[in-house]
Structure formats: structure tokens, C-alpha cells
C-alpha positions, -999 to 999 in steps of 0.1 A, spaced: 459 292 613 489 317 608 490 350 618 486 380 598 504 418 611 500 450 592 512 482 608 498 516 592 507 555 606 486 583 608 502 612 625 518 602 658 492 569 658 510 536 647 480 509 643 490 473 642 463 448 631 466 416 638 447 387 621 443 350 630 457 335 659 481 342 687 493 316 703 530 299 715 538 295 676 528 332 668 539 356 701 566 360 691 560 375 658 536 396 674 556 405 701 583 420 676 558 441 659 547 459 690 582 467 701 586 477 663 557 503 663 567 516 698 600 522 683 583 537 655 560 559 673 584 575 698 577 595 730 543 613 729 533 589 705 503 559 704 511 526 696 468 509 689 463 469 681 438 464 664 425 429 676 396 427 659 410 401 631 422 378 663 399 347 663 418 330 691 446 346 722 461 322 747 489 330 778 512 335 749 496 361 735 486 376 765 524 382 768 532 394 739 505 421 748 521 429 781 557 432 767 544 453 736 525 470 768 559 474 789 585 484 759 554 516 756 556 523 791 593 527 790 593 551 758 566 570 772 542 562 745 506 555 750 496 519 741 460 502 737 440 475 725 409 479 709 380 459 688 387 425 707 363 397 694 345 386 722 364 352 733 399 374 729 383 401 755 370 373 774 405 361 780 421 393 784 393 400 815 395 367 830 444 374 835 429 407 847 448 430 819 417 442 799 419 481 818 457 484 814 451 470 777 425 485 772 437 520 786 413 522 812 430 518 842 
């Protein structure tokens, strides 16, 4: 299965959706679309993914999380995940980055 992204902006909240799977063959695609909407949303902003359309996440998608994660950090904009199926959240609690995803921690 491919992978589907849509980014939308509301304000100073830039939602990317992603839908399908994310895996070695999609990160990267992924990946560039988070450090895209960071970029987008700029300091103060929120950068949300929308995960909900994501059937399957493997290590490689757990990185492309983190580095959309990291690029926030470093633009001081606020960054989560949200709407997880349940296998994706699964995954994401068993590498131990569901809070920091999540925005909990």
C-alpha cells in the first residue's frame, strides 16, 4: 500500500494527515512533510499528524516521527500526534515515544 499526505492550515495549526502505510519505502516521504509543515508553521506555531488513516508504522516510521518531532523542537513549534489506530499506538508505546508524541510528557 502507498502512502497518502495532505497538509491543511487553520490559524497557526498546520495538520498533516497521513494515510496508508509507513514504512522503510514511505519515511521518507513522510519525513519531508513534517519538516515542511514545521517550516510552515514557524515559532509559536503547532505542527498535528493526524495518524488516524495509518493502517501500519514500523522503526521507519517511528523515525520519521522523531525527526518531524526534533526539526519542531528546534523551531520552537509545538508538535503532536493524534487519532493513532490502535496497532500504530501500540507501536509507538511499546519504542517508548507515545508521551513525547503524543504531547504528554
Amino acid at each position: 500500500m502507498q502512502l497518502e499526505i495532505s497538509t491543511s492550515q487553520s490559524d497557526d495549526i498546520v495538520v498533516v494527515r497521513a494515510t496508508g502505510e509507513v514504512d522503510r519505502d514511505t519515511a521518507d516521504e513522510l519525513s519531508t512533510a513534517l519538516t515542511g509543515a514545521v517550516a510552515r508553521s514557524g515559532p509559536g506555531g503547532t505542527v498535528e499528524v493526524d495518524l488516524s488513516g495509518v493502517s501500519f508504522l514500523d522503526s521507519s516510521g517511528v523515525g520519521a516521527l522523531l525527526t518531524g518531532h526534533q526539526s519542531a523542537d528546534r523551531s520552537a513549534v509545538e508538535f503532536r500526534v493524534r487519532d493513532p489506530q490502535v496497532t500504530v499506538r501500540r507501536v509507538l508505546e511499546i519504542t517508548n515515544v507515545w508521551d513525547l508524541l503524543a504531547g504528554s510528557s
